[in-house]
FIGU-417273 format. One record per atom (N, C-alpha, C, O): residue in three letters; z, y, x. Coordinates in steps of 0.1 Angstrom, whole numbers, padded with zeros to 4 digits, always signed. Atoms other than C-alpha are relative to their C-alpha. Layout:
AlaZYX
...
END
This chain:
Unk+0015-0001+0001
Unk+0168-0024+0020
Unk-0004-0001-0015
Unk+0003-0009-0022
Unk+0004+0001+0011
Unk+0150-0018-0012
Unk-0012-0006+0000
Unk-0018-0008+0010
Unk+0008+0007+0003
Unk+0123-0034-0031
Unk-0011+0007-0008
Unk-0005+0017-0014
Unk+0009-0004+0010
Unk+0092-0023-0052
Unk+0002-0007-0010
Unk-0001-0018-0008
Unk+0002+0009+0011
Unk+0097-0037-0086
Unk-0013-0001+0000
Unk-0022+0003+0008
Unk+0017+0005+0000
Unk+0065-0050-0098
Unk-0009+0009-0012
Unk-0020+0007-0015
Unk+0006-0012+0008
Unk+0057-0020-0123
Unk-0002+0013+0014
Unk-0007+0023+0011
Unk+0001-0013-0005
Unk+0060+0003-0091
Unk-0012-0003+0008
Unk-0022+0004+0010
Unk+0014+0004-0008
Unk+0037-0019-0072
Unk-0011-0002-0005
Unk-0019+0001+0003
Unk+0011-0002+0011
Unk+0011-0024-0101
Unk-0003+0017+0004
Unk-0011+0022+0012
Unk+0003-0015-0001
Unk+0012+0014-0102
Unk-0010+0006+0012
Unk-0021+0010+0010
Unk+0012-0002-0011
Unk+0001+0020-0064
Unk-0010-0009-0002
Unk-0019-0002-0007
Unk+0008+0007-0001
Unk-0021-0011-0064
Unk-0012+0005-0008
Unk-0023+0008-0003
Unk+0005+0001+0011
Unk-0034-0006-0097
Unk-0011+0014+0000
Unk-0023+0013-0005
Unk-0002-0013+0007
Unk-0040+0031-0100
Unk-0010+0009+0009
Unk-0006+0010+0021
Unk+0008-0014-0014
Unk-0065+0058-0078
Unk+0009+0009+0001
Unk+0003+0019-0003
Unk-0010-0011-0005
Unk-0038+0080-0070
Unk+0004+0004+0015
Unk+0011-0003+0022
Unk-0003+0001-0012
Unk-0038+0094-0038
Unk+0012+0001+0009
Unk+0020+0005+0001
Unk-0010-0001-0007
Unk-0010+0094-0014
Unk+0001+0007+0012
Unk-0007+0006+0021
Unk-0003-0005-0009
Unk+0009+0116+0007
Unk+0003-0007+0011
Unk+0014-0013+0009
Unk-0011+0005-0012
Unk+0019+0102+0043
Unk+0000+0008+0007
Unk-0008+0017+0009
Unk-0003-0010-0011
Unk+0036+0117+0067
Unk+0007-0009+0012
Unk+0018-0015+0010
Unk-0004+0002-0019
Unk+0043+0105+0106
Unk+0005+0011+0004
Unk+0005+0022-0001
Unk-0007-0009-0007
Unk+0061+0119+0130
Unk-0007+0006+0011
Unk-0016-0002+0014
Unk+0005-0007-0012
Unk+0049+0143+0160
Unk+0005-0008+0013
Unk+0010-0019+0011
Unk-0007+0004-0011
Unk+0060+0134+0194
Unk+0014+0008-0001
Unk+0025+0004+0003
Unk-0009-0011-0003
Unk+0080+0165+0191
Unk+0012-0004-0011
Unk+0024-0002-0007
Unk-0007+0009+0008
Unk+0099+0147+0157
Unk-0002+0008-0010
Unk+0006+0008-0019
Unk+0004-0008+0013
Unk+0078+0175+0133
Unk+0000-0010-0006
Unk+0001-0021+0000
Unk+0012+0012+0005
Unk+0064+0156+0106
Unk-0015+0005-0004
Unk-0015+0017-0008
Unk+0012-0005+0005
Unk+0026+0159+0097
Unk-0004-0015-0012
Unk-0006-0027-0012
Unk+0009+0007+0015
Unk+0014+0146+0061
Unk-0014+0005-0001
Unk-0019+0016+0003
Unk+0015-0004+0003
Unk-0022+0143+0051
Unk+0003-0008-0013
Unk+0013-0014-0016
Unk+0002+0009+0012
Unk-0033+0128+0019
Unk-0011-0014+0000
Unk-0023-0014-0001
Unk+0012+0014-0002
Unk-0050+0089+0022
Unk+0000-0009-0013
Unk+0008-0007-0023
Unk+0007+0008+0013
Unk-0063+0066-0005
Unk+0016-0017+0006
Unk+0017-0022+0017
Unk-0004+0005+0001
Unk-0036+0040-0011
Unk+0002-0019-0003
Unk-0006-0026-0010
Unk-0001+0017+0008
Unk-0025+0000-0016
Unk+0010-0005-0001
Unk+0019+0002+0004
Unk-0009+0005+0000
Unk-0001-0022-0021
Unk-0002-0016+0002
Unk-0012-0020-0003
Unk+0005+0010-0004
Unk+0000-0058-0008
Unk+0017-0010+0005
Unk+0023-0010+0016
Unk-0011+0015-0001
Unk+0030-0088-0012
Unk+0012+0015+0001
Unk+0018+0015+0011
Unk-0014-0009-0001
Unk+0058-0056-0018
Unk-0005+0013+0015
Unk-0001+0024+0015
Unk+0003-0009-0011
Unk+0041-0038+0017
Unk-0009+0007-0011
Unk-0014+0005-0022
Unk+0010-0012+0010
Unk+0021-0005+0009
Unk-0009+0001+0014
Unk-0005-0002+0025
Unk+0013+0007-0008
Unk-0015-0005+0026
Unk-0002+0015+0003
Unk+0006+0022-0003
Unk+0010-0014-0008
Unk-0036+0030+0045
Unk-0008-0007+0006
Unk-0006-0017+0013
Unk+0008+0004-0012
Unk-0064+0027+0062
Unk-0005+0013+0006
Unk-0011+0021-0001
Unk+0008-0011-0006
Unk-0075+0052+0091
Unk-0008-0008+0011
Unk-0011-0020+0010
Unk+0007+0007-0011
Unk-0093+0048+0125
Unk+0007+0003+0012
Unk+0015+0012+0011
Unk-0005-0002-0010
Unk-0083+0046+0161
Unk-0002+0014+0000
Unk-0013+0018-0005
Unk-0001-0012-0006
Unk-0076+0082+0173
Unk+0000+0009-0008
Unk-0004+0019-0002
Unk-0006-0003+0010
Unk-0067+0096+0143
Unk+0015+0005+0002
Unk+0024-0004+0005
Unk-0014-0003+0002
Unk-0034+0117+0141
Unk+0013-0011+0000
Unk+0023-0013+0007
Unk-0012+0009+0012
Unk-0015+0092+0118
Unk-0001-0013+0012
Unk+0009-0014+0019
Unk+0006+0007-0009
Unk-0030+0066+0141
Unk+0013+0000+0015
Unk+0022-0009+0017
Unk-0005-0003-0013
Unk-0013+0078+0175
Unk+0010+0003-0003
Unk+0019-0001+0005
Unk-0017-0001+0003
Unk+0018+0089+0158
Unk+0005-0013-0001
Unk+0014-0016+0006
Unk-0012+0012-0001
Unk+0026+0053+0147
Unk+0000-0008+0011
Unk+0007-0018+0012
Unk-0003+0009-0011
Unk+0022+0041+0177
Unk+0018+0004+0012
Unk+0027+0000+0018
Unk-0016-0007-0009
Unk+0050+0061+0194
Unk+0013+0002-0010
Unk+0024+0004-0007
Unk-0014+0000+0011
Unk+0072+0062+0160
Unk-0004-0003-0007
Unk-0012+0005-0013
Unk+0006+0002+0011
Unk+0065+0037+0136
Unk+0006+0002-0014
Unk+0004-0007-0023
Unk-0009-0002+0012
Unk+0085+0050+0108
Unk-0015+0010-0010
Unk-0024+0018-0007
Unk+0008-0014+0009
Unk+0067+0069+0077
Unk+0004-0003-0014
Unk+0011-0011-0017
Unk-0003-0001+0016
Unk+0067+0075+0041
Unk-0017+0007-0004
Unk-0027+0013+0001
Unk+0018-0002+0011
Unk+0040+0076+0014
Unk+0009+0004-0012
Unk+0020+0000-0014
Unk-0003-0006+0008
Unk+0043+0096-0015
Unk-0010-0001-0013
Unk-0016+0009-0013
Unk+0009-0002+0009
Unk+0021+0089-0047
Unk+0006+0001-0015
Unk+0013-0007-0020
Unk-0006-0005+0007
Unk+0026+0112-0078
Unk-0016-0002-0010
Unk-0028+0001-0008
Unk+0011+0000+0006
Unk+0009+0101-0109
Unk-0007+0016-0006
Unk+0002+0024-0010
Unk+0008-0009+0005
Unk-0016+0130-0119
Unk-0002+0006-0015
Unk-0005+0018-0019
Unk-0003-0008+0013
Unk-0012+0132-0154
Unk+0016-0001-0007
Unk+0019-0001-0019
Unk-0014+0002+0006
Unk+0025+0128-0155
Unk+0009-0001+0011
Unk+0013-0012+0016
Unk-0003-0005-0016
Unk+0042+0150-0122
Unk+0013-0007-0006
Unk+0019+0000+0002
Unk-0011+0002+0001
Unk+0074+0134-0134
Unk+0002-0020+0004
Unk+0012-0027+0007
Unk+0001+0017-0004
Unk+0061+0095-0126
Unk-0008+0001+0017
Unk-0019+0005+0022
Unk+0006+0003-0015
Unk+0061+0087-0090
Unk+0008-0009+0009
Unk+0019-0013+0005
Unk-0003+0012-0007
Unk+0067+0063-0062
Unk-0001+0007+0013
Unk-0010+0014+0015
Unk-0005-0003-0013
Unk+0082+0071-0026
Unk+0003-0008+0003
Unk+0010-0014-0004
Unk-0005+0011-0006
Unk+0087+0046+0001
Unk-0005+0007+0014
Unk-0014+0015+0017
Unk+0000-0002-0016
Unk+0095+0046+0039
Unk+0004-0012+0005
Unk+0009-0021-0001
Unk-0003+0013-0009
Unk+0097+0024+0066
Unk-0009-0003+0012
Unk-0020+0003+0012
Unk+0005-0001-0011
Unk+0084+0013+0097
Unk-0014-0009-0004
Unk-0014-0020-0010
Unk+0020+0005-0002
Unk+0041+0005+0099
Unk-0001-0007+0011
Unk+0005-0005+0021
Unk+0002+0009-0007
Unk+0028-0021+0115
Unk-0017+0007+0002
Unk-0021+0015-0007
Unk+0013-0003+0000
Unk-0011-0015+0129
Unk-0009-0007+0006
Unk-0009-0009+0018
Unk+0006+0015-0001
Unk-0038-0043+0124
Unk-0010+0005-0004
Unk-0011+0012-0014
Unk+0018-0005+0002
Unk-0078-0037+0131
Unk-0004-0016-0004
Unk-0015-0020+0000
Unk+0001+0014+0009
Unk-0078-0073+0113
Unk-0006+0002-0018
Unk+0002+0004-0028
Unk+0004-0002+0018
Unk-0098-0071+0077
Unk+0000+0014-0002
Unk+0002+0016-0014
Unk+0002-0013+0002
Unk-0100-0028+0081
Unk-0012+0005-0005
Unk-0012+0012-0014
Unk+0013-0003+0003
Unk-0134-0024+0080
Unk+0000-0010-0019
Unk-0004-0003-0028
Unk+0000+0002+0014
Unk-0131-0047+0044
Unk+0011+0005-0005
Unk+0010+0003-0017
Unk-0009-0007+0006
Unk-0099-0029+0035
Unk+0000+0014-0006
Unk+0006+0019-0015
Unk+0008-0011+0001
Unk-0118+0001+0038
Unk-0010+0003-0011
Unk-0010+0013-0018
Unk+0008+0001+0011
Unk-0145-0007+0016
Unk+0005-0005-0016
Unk-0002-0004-0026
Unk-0004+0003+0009
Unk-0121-0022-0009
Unk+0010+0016-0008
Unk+0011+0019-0020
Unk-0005-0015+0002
Unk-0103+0015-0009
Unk-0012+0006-0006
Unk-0012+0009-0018
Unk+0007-0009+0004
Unk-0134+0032-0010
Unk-0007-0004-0017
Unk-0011+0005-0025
Unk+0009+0004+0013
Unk-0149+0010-0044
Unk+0016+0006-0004
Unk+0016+0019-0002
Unk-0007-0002+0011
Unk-0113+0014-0064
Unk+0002+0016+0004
Unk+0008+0021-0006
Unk-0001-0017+0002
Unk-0112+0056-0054
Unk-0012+0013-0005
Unk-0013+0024-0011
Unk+0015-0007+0005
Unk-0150+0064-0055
Unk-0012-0006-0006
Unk-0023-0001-0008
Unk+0008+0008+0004
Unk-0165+0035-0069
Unk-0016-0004+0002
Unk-0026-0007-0005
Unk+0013+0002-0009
Unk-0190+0031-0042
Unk+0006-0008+0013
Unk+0018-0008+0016
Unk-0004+0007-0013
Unk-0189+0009-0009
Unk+0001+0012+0013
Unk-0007+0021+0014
Unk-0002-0007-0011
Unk-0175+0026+0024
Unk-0014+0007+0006
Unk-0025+0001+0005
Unk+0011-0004-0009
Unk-0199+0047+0043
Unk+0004-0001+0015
Unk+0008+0009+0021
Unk-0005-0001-0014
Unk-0193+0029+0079
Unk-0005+0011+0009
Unk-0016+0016+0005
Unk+0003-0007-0012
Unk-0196+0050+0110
Unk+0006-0012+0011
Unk+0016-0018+0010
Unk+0005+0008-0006
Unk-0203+0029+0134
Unk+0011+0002+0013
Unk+0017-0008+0017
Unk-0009-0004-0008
Unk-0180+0049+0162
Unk+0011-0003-0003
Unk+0019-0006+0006
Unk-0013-0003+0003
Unk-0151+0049+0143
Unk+0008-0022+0001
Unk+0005-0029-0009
Unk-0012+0012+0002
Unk-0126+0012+0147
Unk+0010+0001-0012
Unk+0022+0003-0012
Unk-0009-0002+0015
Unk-0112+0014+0112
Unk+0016-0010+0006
Unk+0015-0019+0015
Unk-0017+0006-0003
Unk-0068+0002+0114
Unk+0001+0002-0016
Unk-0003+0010-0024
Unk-0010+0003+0009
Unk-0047-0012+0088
Unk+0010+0004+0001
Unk+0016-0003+0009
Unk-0013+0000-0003
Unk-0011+0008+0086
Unk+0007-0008-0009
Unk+0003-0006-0021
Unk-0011+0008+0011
Unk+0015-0016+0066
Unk+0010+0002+0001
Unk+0017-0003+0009
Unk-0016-0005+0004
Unk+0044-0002+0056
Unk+0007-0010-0006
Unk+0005-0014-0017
Unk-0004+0011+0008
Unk+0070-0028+0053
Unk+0014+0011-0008
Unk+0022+0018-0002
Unk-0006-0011+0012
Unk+0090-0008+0023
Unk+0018-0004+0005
Unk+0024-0014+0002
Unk-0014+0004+0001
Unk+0127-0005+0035
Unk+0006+0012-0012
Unk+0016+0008-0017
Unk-0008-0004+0010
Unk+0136+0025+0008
Unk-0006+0008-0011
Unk-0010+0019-0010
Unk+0010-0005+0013
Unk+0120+0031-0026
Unk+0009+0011-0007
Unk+0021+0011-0008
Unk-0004-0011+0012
Unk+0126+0063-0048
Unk-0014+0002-0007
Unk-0025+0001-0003
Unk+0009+0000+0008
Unk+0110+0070-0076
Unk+0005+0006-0011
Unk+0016+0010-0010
Unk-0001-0002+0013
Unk+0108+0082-0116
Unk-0010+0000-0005
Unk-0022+0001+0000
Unk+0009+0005+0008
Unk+0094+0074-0146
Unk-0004-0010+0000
Unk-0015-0012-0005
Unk-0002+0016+0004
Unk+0101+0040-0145
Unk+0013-0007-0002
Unk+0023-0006+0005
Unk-0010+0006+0006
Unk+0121+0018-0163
Unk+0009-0012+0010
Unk+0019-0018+0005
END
């Protein structure tokens, strides 16, 4: 099992860089989208809502990988996989904490939507452009 050093975790935490994730299909495709990123005690943070793709995939295969490539330097980046946990505990403020560090404005709730926490507990880091 690997670990985030704490320059890789600063990086996501730190940084507006979006991230790739990708879940599995039922069928065992994968589908990536791009979500607003975190990092939290070595775990890496998303937030969507019930009924959501990404959502329904982890429920039937909690495995995934997030992908975030810094923007002004395609050669510095951070990859991690591992199985997500999914917790409507603190989402609606995890959400708003996303939305101030990506658009530097508060969430715009929709009232319909059940915002989810995915937590990726990091079992294998790749990366470059770090020491």
């Amino acid at each position: 099992m690997s670990k985030l050093t704490d320059a890789q975790r600063s990086f996501l935490r730190d940084n507006a860089y979006p991230a790739v994730v990708t879940t599995l299909r039922p069928d065992g495709s994968p589908q990536s989208t791009v979500v607003w990123i975190d990092e939290d005690g070595g775990d890496v943070l998303f937030n969507t809502f019930v009924g959501r793709a990404k959502e329904r995939h982890l429920r039937q295969n909690p495995q995934v990988s997030a992908l975030v490539v810094d923007p002004a330097d395609q050669f510095k980046w951070v990859a991690v996989s591992g199985p997500a946990t999914l917790d409507t505990t603190g989402a609606d403020e995890h959400i708003n904490k996303l939305s101030l560090k990506y658009t530097g404005s508060d969430w715009d709730f929709q009232p319909e939507q059940t915002r989810i926490i995915a937590r990726i507990r990091v079992e294998k880091v790749d990366s470059s452009g770090f020491k």
